[in-house]
C-alpha positions as a Markdown table, in Angstrom:
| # | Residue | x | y | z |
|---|---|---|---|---|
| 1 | Unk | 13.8 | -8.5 | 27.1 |
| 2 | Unk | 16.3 | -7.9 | 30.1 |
| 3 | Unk | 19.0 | -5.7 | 29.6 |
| 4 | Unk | 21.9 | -5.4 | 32.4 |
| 5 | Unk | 25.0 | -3.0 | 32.2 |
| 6 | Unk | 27.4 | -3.0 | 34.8 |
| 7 | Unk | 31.3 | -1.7 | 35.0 |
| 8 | Unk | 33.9 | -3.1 | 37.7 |
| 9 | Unk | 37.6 | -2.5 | 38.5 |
| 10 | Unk | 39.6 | -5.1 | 38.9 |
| 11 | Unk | 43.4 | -5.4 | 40.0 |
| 12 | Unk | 46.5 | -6.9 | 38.6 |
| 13 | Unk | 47.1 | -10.8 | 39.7 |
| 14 | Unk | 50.3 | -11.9 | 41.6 |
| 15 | Unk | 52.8 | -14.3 | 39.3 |
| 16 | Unk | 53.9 | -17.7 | 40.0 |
| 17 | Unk | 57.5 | -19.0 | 40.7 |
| 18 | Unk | 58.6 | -21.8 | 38.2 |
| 19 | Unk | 61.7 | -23.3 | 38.5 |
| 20 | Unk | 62.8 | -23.1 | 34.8 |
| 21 | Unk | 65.0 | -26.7 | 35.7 |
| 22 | Unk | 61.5 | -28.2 | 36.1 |
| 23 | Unk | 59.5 | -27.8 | 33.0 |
| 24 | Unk | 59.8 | -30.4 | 30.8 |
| 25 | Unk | 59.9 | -33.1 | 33.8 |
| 26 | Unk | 58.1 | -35.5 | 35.4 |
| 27 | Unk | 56.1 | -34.6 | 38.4 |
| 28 | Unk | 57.7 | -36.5 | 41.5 |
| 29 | Unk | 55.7 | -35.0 | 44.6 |
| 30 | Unk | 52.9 | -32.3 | 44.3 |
| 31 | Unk | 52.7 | -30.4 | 47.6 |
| 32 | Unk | 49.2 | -28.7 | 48.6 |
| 33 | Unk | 48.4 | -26.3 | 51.2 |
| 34 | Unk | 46.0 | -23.9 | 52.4 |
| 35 | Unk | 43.1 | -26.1 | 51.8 |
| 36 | Unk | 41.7 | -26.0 | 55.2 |
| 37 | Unk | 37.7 | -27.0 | 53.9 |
| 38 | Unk | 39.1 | -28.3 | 50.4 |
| 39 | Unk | 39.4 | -31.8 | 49.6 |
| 40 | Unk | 43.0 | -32.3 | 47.8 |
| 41 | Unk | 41.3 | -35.1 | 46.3 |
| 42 | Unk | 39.4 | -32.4 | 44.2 |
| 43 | Unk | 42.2 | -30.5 | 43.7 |
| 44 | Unk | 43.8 | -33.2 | 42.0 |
| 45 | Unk | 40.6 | -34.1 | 39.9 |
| 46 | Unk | 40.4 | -29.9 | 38.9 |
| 47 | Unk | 43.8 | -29.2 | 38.0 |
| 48 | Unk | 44.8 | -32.2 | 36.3 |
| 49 | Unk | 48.3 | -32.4 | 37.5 |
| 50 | Unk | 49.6 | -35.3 | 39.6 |
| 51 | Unk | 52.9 | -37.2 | 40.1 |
| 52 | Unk | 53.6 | -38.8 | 37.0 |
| 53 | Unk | 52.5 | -36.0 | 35.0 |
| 54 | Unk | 55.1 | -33.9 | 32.8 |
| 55 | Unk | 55.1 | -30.4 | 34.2 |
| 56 | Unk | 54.6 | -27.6 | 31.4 |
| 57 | Unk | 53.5 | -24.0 | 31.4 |
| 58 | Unk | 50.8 | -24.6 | 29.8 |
| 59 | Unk | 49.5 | -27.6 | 32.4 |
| 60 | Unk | 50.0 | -25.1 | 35.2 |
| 61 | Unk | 48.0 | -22.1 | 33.2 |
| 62 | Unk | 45.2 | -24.6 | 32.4 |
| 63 | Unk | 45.2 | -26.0 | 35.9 |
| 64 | Unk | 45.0 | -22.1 | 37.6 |
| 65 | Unk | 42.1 | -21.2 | 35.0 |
| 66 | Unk | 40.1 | -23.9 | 36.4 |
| 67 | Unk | 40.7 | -23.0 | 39.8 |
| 68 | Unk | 40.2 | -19.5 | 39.0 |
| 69 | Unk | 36.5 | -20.6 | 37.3 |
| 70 | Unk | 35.5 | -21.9 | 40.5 |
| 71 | Unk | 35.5 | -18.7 | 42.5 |
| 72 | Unk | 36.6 | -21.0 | 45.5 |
| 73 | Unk | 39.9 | -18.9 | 46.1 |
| 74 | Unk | 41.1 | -15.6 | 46.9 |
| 75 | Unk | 45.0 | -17.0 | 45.9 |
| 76 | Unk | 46.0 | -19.5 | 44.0 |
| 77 | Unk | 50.2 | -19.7 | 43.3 |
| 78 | Unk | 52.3 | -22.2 | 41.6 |
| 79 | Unk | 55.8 | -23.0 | 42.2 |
| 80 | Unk | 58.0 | -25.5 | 41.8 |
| 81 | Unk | 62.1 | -27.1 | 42.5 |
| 82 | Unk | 64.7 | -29.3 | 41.6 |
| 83 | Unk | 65.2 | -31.0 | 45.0 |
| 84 | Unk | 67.5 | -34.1 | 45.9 |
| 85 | Unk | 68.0 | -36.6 | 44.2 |
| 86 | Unk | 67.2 | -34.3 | 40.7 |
| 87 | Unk | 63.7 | -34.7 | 41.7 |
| 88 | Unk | 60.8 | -32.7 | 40.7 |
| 89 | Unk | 58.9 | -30.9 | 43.6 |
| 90 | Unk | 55.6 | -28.9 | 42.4 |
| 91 | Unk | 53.6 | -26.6 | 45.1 |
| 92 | Unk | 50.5 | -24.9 | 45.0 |
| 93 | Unk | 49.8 | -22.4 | 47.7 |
| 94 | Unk | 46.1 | -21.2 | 48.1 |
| 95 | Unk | 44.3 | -19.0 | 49.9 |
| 96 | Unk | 40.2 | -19.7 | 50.2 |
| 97 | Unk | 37.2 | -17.5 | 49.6 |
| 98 | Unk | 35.0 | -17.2 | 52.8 |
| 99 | Unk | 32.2 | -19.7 | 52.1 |
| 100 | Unk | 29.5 | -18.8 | 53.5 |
| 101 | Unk | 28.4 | -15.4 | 53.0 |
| 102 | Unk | 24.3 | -13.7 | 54.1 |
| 103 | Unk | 23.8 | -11.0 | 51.8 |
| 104 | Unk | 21.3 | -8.5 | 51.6 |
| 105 | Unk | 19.1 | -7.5 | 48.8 |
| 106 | Unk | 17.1 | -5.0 | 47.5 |
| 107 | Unk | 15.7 | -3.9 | 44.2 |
| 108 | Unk | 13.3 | -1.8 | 42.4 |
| 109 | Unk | 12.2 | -2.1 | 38.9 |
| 110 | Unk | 10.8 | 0.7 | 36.4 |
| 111 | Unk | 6.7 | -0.4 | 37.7 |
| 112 | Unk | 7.9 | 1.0 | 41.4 |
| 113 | Unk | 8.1 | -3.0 | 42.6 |
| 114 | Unk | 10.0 | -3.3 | 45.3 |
| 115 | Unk | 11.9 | -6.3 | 46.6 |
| 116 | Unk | 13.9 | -6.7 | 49.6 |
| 117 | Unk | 15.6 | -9.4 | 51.5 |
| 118 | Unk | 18.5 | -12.1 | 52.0 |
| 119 | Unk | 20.2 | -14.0 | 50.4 |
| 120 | Unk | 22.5 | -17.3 | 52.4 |
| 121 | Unk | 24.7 | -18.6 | 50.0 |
| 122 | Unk | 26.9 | -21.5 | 51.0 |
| 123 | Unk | 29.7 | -22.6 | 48.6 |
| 124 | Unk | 32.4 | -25.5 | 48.2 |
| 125 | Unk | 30.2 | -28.2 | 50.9 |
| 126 | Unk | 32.0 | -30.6 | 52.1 |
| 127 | Unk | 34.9 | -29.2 | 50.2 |
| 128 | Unk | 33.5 | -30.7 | 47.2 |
| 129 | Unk | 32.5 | -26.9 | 45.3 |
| 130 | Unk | 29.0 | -28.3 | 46.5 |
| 131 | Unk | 26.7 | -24.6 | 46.8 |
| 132 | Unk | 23.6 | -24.4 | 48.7 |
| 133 | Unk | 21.7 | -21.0 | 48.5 |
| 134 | Unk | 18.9 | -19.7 | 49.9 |
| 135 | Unk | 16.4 | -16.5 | 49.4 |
| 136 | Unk | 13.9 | -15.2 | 51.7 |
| 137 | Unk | 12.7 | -11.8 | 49.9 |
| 138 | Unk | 9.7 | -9.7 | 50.6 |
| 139 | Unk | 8.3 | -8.0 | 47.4 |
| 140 | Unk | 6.0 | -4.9 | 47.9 |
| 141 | Unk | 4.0 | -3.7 | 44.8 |
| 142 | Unk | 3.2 | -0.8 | 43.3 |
| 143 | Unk | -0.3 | -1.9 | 42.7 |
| 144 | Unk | -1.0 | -2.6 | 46.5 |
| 145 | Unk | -0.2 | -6.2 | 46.4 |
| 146 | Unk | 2.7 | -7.6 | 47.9 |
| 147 | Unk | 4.6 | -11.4 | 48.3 |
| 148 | Unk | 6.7 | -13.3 | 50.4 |
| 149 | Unk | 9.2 | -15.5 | 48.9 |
| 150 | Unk | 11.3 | -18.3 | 50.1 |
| 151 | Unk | 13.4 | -20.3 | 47.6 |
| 152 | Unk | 16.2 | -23.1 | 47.9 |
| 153 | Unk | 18.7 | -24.7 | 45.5 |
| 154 | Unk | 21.7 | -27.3 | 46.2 |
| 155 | Unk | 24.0 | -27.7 | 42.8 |
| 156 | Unk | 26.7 | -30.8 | 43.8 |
| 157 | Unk | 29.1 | -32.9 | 40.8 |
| 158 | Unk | 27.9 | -35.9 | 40.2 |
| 159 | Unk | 30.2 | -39.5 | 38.9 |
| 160 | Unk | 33.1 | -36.9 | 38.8 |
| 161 | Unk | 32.0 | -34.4 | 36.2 |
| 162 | Unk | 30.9 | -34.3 | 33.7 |
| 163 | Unk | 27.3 | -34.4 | 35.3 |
| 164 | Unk | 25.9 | -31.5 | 37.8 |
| 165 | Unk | 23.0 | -32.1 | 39.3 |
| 166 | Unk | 20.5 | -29.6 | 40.6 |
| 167 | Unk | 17.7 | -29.6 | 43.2 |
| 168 | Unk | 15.4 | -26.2 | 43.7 |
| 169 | Unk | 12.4 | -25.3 | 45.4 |
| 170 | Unk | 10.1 | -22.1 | 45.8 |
| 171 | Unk | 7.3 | -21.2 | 47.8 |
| 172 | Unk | 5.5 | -17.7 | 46.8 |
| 173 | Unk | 2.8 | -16.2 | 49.1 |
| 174 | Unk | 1.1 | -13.1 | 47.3 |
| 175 | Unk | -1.3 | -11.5 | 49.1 |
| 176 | Unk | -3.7 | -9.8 | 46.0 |
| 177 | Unk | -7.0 | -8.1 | 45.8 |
| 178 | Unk | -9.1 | -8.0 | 42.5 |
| 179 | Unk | -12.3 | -6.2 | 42.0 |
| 180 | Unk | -11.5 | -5.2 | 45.8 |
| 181 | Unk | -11.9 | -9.0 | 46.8 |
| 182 | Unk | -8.8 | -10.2 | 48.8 |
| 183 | Unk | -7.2 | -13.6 | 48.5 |
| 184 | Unk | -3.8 | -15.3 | 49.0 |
| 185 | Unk | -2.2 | -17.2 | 46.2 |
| 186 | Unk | 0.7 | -19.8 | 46.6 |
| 187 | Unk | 2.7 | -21.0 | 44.2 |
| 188 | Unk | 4.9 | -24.0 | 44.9 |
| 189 | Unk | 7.8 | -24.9 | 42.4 |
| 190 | Unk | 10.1 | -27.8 | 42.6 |
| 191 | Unk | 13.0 | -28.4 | 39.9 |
| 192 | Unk | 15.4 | -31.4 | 39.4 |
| 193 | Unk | 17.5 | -30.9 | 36.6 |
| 194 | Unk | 20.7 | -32.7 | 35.1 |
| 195 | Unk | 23.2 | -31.2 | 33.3 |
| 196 | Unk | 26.4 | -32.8 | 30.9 |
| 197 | Unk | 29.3 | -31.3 | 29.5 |
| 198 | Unk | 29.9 | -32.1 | 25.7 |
| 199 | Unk | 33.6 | -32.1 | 24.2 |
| 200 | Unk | 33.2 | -31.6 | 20.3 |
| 201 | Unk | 36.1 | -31.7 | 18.5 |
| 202 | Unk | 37.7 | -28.2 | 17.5 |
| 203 | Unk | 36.0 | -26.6 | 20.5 |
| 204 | Unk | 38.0 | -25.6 | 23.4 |
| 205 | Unk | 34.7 | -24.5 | 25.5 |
| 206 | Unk | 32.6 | -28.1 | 26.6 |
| 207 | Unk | 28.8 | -27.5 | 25.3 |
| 208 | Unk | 26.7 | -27.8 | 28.0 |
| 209 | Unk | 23.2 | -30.1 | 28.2 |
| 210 | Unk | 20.8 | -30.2 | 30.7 |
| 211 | Unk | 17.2 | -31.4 | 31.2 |
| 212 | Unk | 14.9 | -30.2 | 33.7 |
| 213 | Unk | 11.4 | -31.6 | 35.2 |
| 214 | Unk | 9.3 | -28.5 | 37.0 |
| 215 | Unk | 6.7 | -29.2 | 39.1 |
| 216 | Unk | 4.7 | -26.3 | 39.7 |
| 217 | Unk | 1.2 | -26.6 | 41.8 |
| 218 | Unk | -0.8 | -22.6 | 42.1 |
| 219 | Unk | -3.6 | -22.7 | 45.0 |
| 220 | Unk | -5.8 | -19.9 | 46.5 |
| 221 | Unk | -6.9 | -19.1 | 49.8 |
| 222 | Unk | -10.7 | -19.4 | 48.8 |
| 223 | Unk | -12.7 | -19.2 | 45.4 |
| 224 | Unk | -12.9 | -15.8 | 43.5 |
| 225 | Unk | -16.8 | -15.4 | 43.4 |
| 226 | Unk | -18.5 | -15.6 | 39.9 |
| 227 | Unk | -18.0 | -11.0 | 39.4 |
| 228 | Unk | -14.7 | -11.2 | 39.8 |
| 229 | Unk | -12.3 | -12.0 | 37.4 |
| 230 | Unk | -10.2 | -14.2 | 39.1 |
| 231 | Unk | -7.8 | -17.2 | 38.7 |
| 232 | Unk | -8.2 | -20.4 | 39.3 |
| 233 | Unk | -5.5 | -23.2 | 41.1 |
| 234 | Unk | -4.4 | -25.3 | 39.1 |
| 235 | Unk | -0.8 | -27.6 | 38.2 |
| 236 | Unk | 1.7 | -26.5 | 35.4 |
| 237 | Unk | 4.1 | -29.2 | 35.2 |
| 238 | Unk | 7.0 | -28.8 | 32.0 |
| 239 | Unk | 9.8 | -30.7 | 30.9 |
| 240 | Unk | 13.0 | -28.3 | 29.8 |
| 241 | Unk | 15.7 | -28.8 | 28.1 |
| 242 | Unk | 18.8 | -26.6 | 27.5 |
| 243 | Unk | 22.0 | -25.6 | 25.6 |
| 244 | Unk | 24.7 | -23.3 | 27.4 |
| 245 | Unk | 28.3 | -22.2 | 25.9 |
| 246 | Unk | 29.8 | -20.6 | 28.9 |
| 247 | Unk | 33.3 | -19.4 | 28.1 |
| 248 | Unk | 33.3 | -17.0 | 30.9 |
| 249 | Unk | 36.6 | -17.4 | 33.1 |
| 250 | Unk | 38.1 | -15.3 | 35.8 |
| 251 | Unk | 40.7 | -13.8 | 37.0 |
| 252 | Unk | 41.8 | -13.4 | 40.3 |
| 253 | Unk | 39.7 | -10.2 | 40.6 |
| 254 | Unk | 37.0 | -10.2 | 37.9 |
| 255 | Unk | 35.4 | -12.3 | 34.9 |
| 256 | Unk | 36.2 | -11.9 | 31.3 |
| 257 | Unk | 34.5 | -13.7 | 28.0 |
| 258 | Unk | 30.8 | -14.8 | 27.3 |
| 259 | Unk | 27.9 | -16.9 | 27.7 |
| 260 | Unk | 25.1 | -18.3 | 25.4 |
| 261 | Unk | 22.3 | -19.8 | 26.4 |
| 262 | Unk | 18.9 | -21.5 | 25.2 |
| 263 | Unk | 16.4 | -23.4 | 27.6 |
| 264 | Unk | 13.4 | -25.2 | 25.7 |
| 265 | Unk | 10.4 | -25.9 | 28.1 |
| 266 | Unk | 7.2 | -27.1 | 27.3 |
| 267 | Unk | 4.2 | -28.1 | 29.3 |
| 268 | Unk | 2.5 | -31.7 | 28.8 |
| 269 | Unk | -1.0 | -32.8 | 30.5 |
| 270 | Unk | 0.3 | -36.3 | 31.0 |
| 271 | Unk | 2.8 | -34.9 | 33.6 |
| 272 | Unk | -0.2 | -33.7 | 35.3 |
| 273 | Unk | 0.1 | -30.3 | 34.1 |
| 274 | Unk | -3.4 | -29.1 | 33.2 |
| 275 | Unk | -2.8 | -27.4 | 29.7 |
| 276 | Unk | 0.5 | -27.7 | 27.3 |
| 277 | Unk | 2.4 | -24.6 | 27.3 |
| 278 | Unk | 5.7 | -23.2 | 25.6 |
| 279 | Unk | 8.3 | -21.0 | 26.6 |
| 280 | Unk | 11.9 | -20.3 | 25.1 |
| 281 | Unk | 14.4 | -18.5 | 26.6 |
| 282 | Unk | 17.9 | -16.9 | 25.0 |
| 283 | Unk | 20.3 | -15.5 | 27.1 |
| 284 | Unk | 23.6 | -13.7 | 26.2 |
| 285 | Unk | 26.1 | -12.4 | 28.7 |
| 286 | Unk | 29.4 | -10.3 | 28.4 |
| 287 | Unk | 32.2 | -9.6 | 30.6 |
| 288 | Unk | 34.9 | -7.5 | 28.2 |
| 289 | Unk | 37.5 | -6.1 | 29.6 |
| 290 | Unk | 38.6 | -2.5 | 28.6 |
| 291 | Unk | 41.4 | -2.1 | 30.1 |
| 292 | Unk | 43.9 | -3.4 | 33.0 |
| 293 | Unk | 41.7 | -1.9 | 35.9 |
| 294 | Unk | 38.0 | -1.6 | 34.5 |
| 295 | Unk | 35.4 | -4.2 | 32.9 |
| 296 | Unk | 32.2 | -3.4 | 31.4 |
| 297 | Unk | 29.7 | -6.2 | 32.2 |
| 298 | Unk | 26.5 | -6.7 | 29.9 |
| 299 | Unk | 23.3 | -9.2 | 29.9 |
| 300 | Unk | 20.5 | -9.7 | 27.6 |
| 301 | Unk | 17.4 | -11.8 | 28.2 |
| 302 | Unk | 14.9 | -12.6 | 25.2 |
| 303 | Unk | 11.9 | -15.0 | 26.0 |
| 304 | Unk | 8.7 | -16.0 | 24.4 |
């Protein structure tokens, strides 16, 4: 079991102005600007609101959330104006996030592992809220073995929502010595996983479904000879599937609400995976709010 705590400030967000004259109208024109990577296409297709479309408060505070949910922008502002001839003008202002961020990181756990590194994380592609990331970590142990990691994963929308589709792939070099023999082990892991949002009536939060196929293939530099207690290479390939309930939003400064998770996965020899194998995984995740400034953040991981 995984157990994060974390508490964060936050600050209060900037309001709107909303021609009172306008609510209750047609949309005639919807003016965008700021989006100097983002398709307005897309910002179309995530607020929902378009000429045609009757303008109400409750539109516009739908239509912010899901911008805010996207973590795209650092502003996001609404207005709107009777113009001539009695026409209905609505604007929305935003500011972006900086996309493409190189991070370092650096961690160490209650054995005395440590892992450091950076992460490249490239959001919004194409101005599409397309995210690439990338890790390339270096993991020393406290039992004297230590790893190199490289991992890569491109999330994109696909036919429009409600499909995302997800390609990953990690390489792991651990140097290790057993019984004083030293070897190299490599684990390669490739992912492609679907997931679909599902409306069910009475629930304002979409359940999420996704499947998964892992390919995993574990190789050594040479043999472990016959006194040592070794490993052997070998391919553990699993099928995965998975139920998520995020209802955790954002503000323009920090999240609020929670996430519920389960992932299913089980190996199966006619995938080429050379023993079945089972493994389920809850997750739970809190962002609550305890006052105007502050958040206390919590996770919990249970697998077996």
């Amino acid at each position: 079991m995984l157990c994060v705590l974390v508490v964060q400030s936050a600050l209060a967000a900037d309001p709107g102005d909303i021609d009172p004259a306008t609510l209750g109208t047609p949309i005639d024109r919807f003016v965008i600007s700021g989006n100097n990577h983002t398709q307005e296409r897309y910002l179309h297709k995530w607020t929902g609101l378009a000429p045609g479309r009757i303008l109400t408060r409750e539109a516009l505070e739908i239509a912010e959330q899901e911008l805010l949910d996207r973590g795209l922008f650092r502003e996001i502002r609404f207005s709107s104006e009777r113009v001539e001839p009695g026409e209905t003008e609505l604007r929305l202002a935003l500011r972006e996030r900086r996309y493409t961020l190189l991070l370092p990181r650096a961690s160490r756990n209650n054995s005395g592992d440590i892992k450091a590194g950076f992460r490249l994380r490239m959001n919004n592609l194409q101005g599409a809220d397309r995210t690439l990331e990338a890790l390339l970590q270096r993991e020393n142990q406290a039992d004297g073995d230590d790893a190199d990691e490289f991992s890569i994963d491109y999330t994109m929308e696909m036919f429009d929502r409600p499909y995302d589709l997800e390609l990953a792939f990690e390489r792991v070099e651990e140097n290790t010595e057993i019984d004083d023999f030293a070897n190299i082990h490599f684990t390669d892991t490739v992912s492609i996983g679907v997931a679909r949002d599902w409306h069910i009536s009475g629930w304002r939060t979409p359940l999420t479904v996704s499947t998964a196929v892992t390919f995993e293939d574990f190789d050594i530099d040479q043999p472990y000879p016959a006194t040592v207690d070794g490993v052997e290479p070998g391919h553990f390939n699993r099928l995965a599937i998975g139920f998520r309930l995020n209802r955790v939003h954002r503000d323009r400064y920090r999240r609020f609400g929670s996430l519920y998770s389960l992932t299913l996965e089980r190996g199966f020899d006619w995938l080429g995976s050379d023993f079945t194998s089972n493994l389920v995984t809850f997750e739970v995740r809190g962002y609550r709010p305890l006052n105007a400034y502050d958040n206390i953040d919590y996770r919990l991981i249970f697998a077996a």
